[in-house]
C-alpha positions in Angstrom: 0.0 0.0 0.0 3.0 2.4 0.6 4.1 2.1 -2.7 0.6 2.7 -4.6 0.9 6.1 -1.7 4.4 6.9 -3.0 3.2 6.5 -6.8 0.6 8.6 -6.2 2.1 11.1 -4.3 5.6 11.7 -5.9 4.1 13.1 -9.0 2.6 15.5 -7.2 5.7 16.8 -5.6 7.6 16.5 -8.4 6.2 17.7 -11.0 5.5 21.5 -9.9 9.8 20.9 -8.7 10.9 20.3 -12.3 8.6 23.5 -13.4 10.1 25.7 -10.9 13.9 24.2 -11.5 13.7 24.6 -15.2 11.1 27.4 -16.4 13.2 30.0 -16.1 16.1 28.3 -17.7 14.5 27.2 -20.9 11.2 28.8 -20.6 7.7 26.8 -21.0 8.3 24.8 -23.9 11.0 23.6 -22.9 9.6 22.7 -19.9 6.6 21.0 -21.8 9.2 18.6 -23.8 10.7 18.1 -20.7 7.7 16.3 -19.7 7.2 14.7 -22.6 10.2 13.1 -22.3 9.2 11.8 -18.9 6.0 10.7 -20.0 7.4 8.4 -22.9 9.8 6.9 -20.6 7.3 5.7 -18.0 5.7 4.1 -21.4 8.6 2.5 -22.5 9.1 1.5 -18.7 5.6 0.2 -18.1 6.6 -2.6 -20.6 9.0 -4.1 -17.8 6.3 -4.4 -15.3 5.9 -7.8 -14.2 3.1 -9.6 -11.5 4.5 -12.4 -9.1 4.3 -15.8 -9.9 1.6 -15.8 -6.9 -0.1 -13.1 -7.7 -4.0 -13.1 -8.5 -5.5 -11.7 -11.2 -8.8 -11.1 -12.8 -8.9 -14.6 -14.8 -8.0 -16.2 -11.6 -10.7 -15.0 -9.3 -12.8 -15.6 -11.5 -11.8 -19.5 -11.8 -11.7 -19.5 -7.5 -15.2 -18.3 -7.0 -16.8 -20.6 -9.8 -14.8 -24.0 -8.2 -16.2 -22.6 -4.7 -19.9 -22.4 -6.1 -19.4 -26.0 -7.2 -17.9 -27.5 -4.4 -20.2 -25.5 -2.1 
Protein backbone atom coordinates (compact mmCIF):
# COMPACT_ATOMS: atom_id res chain seq x y z
CA UNK A 1 0.00 0.00 0.00
CA UNK A 2 2.98 2.41 0.61
CA UNK A 3 4.11 2.09 -2.71
CA UNK A 4 0.63 2.72 -4.57
CA UNK A 5 0.87 6.15 -1.70
CA UNK A 6 4.44 6.89 -3.04
CA UNK A 7 3.22 6.52 -6.85
CA UNK A 8 0.62 8.59 -6.24
CA UNK A 9 2.10 11.10 -4.32
CA UNK A 10 5.59 11.69 -5.86
CA UNK A 11 4.09 13.14 -8.95
CA UNK A 12 2.63 15.54 -7.22
CA UNK A 13 5.70 16.83 -5.56
CA UNK A 14 7.62 16.48 -8.40
CA UNK A 15 6.20 17.74 -11.01
CA UNK A 16 5.46 21.45 -9.90
CA UNK A 17 9.77 20.89 -8.75
CA UNK A 18 10.85 20.31 -12.30
CA UNK A 19 8.65 23.49 -13.44
CA UNK A 20 10.09 25.65 -10.91
CA UNK A 21 13.92 24.19 -11.48
CA UNK A 22 13.69 24.65 -15.24
CA UNK A 23 11.13 27.40 -16.39
CA UNK A 24 13.17 29.98 -16.13
CA UNK A 25 16.07 28.35 -17.68
CA UNK A 26 14.54 27.16 -20.86
CA UNK A 27 11.16 28.76 -20.60
CA UNK A 28 7.71 26.81 -21.03
CA UNK A 29 8.27 24.85 -23.95
CA UNK A 30 10.96 23.63 -22.88
CA UNK A 31 9.64 22.69 -19.86
CA UNK A 32 6.65 20.98 -21.76
CA UNK A 33 9.22 18.61 -23.85
CA UNK A 34 10.71 18.06 -20.71
CA UNK A 35 7.67 16.34 -19.75
CA UNK A 36 7.18 14.67 -22.58
CA UNK A 37 10.18 13.12 -22.32
CA UNK A 38 9.18 11.75 -18.88
CA UNK A 39 6.01 10.67 -20.02
CA UNK A 40 7.41 8.44 -22.93
CA UNK A 41 9.78 6.90 -20.61
CA UNK A 42 7.29 5.70 -17.96
CA UNK A 43 5.68 4.14 -21.36
CA UNK A 44 8.57 2.52 -22.45
CA UNK A 45 9.06 1.51 -18.74
CA UNK A 46 5.61 0.24 -18.12
CA UNK A 47 6.56 -2.60 -20.61
CA UNK A 48 9.02 -4.14 -17.84
CA UNK A 49 6.32 -4.40 -15.27
CA UNK A 50 5.89 -7.81 -14.24
CA UNK A 51 3.14 -9.59 -11.52
CA UNK A 52 4.47 -12.35 -9.07
CA UNK A 53 4.30 -15.77 -9.86
CA UNK A 54 1.61 -15.85 -6.95
CA UNK A 55 -0.14 -13.08 -7.67
CA UNK A 56 -4.04 -13.08 -8.48
CA UNK A 57 -5.48 -11.71 -11.17
CA UNK A 58 -8.80 -11.11 -12.76
CA UNK A 59 -8.93 -14.58 -14.76
CA UNK A 60 -7.98 -16.20 -11.57
CA UNK A 61 -10.68 -15.00 -9.30
CA UNK A 62 -12.77 -15.55 -11.52
CA UNK A 63 -11.83 -19.54 -11.77
CA UNK A 64 -11.72 -19.55 -7.53
CA UNK A 65 -15.16 -18.33 -7.05
CA UNK A 66 -16.82 -20.65 -9.80
CA UNK A 67 -14.82 -23.97 -8.17
CA UNK A 68 -16.16 -22.60 -4.71
CA UNK A 69 -19.88 -22.43 -6.14
CA UNK A 70 -19.41 -26.04 -7.24
CA UNK A 71 -17.94 -27.51 -4.44
CA UNK A 72 -20.18 -25.55 -2.15
Amino acid sequence: MAILNLGAGLPVFVGPAIVGLFIGAIGSEGVIWILAVLYVISAVLTRFITLADNAKTANHVKQDVSIESVAG
